[in-house]
C-alpha positions in Angstrom: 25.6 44.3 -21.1 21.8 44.2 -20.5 20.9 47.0 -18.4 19.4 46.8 -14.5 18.5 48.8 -12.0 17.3 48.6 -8.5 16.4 51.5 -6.3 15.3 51.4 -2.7 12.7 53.3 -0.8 14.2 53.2 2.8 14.6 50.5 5.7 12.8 50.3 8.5 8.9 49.7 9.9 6.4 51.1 7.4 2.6 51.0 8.3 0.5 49.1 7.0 -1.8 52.2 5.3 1.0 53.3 4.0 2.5 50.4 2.5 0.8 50.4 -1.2 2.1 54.2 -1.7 5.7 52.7 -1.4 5.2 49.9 -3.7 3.8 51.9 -6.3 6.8 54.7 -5.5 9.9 52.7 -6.0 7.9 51.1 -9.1 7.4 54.4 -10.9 10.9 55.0 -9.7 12.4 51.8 -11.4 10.6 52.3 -14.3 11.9 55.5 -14.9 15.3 54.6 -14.9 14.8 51.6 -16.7 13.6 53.2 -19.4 16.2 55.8 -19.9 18.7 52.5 -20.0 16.5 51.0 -22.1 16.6 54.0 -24.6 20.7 53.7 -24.5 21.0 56.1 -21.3 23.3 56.3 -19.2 23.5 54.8 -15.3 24.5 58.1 -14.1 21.1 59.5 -15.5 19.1 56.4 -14.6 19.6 56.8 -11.3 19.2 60.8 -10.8 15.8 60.1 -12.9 14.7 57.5 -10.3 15.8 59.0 -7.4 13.9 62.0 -8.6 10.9 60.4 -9.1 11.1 59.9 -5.2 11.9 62.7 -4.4 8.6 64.2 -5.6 7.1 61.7 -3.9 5.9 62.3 -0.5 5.7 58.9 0.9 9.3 59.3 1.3 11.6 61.0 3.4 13.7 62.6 0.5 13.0 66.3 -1.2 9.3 66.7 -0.8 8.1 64.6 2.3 11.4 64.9 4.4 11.6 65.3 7.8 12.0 68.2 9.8 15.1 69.5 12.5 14.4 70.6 15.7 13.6 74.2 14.9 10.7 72.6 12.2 13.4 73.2 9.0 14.0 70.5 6.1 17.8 69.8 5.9 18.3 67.7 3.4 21.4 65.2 1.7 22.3 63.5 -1.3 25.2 62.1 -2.8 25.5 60.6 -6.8 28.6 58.8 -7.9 29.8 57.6 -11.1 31.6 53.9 -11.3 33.8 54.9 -14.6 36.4 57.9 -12.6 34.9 57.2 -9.1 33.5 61.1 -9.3 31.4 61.9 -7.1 29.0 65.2 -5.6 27.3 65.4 -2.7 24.8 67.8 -0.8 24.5 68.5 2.4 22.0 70.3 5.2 20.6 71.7 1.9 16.9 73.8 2.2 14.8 75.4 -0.4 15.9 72.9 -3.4 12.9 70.7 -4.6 15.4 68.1 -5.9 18.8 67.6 -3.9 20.0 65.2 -6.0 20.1 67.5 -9.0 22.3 69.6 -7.0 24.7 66.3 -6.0 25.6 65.9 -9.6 26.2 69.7 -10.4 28.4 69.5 -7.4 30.2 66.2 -9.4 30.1 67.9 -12.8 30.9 71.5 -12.4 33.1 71.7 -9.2 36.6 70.7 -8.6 34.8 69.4 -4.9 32.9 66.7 -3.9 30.8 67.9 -0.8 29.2 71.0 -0.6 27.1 72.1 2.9 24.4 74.8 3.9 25.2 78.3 3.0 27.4 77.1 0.4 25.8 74.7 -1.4 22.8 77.2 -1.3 25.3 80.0 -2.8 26.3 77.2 -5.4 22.9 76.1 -6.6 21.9 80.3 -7.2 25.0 80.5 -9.5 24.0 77.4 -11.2 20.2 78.5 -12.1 19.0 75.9 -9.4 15.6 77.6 -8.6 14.7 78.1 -5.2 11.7 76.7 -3.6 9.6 77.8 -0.2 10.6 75.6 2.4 6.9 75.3 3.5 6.7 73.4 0.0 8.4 70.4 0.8 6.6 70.0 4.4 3.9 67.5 4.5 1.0 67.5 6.9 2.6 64.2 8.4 6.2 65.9 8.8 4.7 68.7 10.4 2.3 66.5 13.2 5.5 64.2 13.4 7.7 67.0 14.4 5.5 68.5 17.0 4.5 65.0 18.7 8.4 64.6 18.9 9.1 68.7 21.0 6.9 66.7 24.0 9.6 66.3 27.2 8.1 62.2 26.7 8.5 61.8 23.0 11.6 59.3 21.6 12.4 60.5 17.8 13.7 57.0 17.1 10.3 55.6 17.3 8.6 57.8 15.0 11.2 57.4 12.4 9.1 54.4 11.8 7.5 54.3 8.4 10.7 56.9 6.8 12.2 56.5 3.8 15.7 57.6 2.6 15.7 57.0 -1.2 18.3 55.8 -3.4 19.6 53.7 -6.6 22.0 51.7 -8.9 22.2 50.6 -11.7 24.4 49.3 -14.7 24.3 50.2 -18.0 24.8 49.2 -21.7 28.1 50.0 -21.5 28.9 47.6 -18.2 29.1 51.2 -16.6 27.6 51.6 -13.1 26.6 54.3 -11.2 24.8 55.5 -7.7 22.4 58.0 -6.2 21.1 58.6 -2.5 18.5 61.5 -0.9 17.1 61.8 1.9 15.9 64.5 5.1 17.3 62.5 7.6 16.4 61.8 10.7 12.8 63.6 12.7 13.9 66.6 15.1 17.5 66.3 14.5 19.7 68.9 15.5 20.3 71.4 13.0 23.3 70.6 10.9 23.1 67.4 11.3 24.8 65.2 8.4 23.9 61.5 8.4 25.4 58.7 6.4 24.2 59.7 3.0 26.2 62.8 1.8 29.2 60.3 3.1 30.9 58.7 -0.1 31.8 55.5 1.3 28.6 55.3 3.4 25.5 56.4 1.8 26.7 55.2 -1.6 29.7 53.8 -3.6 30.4 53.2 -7.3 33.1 51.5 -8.7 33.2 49.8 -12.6 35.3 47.4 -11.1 33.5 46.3 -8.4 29.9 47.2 -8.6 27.5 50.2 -7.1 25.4 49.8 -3.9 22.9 52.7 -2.2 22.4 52.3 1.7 19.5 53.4 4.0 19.3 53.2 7.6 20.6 54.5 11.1 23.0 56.8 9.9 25.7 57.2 12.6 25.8 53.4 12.5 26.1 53.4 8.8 28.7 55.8 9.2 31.5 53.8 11.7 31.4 51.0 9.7 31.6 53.0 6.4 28.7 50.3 5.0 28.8 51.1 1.1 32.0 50.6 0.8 32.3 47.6 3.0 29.7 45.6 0.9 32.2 46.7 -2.1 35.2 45.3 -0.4 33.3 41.9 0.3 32.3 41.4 -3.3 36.2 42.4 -4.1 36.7 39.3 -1.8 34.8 37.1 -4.6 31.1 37.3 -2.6 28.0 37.6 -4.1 26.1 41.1 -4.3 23.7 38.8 -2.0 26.6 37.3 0.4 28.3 40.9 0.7 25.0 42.6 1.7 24.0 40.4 4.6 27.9 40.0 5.7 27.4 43.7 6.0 24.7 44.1 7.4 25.2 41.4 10.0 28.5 43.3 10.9 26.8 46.3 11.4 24.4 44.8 13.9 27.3 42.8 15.6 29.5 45.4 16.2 27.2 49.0 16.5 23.9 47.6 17.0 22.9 49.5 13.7 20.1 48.4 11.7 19.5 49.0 7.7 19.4 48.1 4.1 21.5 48.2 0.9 20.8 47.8 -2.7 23.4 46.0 -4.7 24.4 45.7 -8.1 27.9 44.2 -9.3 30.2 44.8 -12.6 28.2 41.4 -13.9 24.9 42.8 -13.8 24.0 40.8 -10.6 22.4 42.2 -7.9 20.0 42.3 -4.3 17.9 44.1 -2.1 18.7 43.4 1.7 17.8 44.7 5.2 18.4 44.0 8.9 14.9 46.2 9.6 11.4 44.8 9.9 10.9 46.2 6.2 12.3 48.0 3.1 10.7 49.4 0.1 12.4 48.4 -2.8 12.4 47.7 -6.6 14.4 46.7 -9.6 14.1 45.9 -13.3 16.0 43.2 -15.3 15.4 41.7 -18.5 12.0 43.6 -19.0 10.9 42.1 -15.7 10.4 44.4 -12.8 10.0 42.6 -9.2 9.6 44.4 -6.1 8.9 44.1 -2.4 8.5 45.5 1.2 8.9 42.2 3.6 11.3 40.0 4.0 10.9 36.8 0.6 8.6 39.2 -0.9 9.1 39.4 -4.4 6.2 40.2 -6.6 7.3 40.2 -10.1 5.3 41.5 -13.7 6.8 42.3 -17.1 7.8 46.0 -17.7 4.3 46.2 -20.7 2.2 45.2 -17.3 3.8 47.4 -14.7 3.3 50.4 -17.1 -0.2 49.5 -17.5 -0.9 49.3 -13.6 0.6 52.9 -13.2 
């Protein structure tokens, strides 16, 4: 099996100043993780390695760059999952940890559990050596003028969610294996404890060897009643394309919620697709030494993996 993966940098309306720092961010991302497939590494690696690389990456709303609550705090999610067993770990409402994702897949790996929360998870990641971080560390200028434009009696926090990104990735491997992983700090001036979509198996992210892998981003509540991962799964069980079961998706989402967002796709065959209902998404992938990436809707600039490297 030749080894692919595509990552995604969130869906939505991303300004136009900003828009070269989220290309070159889900590049660096895919590269990553293409190169630890490359080298005979696993999906399940791949895609913790590239949704790291976003994570320190504060174009994006994910580890350092996310969002804040209401009371000016980081909460963040993240989920990983493995297509081989179907195990999976997730993080949720976490603070203080640079990388939540890290902390998804000791969840996965060294718990009998699949979901840990808040005080817990914080207890969990102590025991496990997880070092702790200041939370003023992963607050950007932007999050912190974003959050206090949004605590005016006029503001509407679903308008400045524009230019976010939620993070996440899939890939296959050598070994036909596939595997997914989703971060983010969810949505501006939430309430605290809020958990969106992406801790959510089924919703943020899904992984199944027989079926494929696919990493969502979006309105989360919406995400959430229509369980969106998983649905695009149970389309390509139907015999769709990666392509087909994203915008059937996608287009059911809109229909029945009124819920707008992306996925990344990737099936059992190596196939895959980026897709999204917003104006734009960040996303990019690498196949057969060629990476390709985009932001707009048909846009699809493409270079070998020798010239990307060189352009970084």
């Amino acid at each position: 099996m030749k080894p692919v993966i595509v990552v995604h940098g969130g869906a939505g309306t991303i300004l136009k100043d900003r828009e070269e720092g989220y290309r070159t961010g889900v590049k660096r991302a895919a590269l990553k993780g293409y190169s630890i497939l490359k080298n005979g590494g696993s999906a399940l690696d791949a895609v913790e390695e590239a949704v790291i690389v976003m994570e320190d990456d504060p174009h994006f709303n994910a580890g350092y760059g996310s969002v804040l609550n209401e009371k000016g705090d980081v909460e963040m999610d993240a989920i990983i999952m493995d297509g081989k067993n179907l195990a999976s770990g997730a993080v949720s409402a976490v603070r203080c940890i640079a990388n939540p994702i890290k902390l998804a897949r000791l969840v996965m790996e060294k718990t009998d559990h699949m979901l840990l929360t808040d005080q817990g998870a914080s207890i969990f990641a102590k025991a496990q050596g997880v070092p702790e971080v200041s939370g003023e560390m992963l607050v950007t200028d932007r999050s912190r003028e974003r959050w206090k434009a949004n605590l005016k009696p006029d503001s509407n926090p679903v308008v400045s969610q524009i230019g976010l990104g939620t993070v996440g990735a899939v890939a296959i491997d050598s070994d036909g294996s596939v595997a997914c992983a989703t971060s983010t700090g969810g949505l501006t001036n939430k309430m605290v404890g809020r958990v969106g979509d992406t801790a959510c198996i089924g919703s943020g992210g899904y992984a199944d060897n027989l079926v494929g892998a696919t990493s969502t981003t979006g309105h989360g509540e919406s995400i959430m009643k229509v369980v969106l991962a998983r649905l695009v799964l149970h389309h390509m069980e139907q015999g769709m394309t990666p392509e087909e079961a994203a915008d059937t998706a996608l287009s059911y989402m809109k229909e029945r919620v009124n819920g707008l967002g992306g996925v990344i796709v990737i099936n059992n065959s190596g196939g895959w697709t980026a897709k999204f209902s917003t104006k734009q998404m960040s996303w990019a992938a690498v196949a057969d030494d060629q990476l390709q990436c985009g932001i707009y809707h048909e846009e699809n600039q493409t270079a070998t993996v020798e010239e990307a490297f060189a352009l970084l």
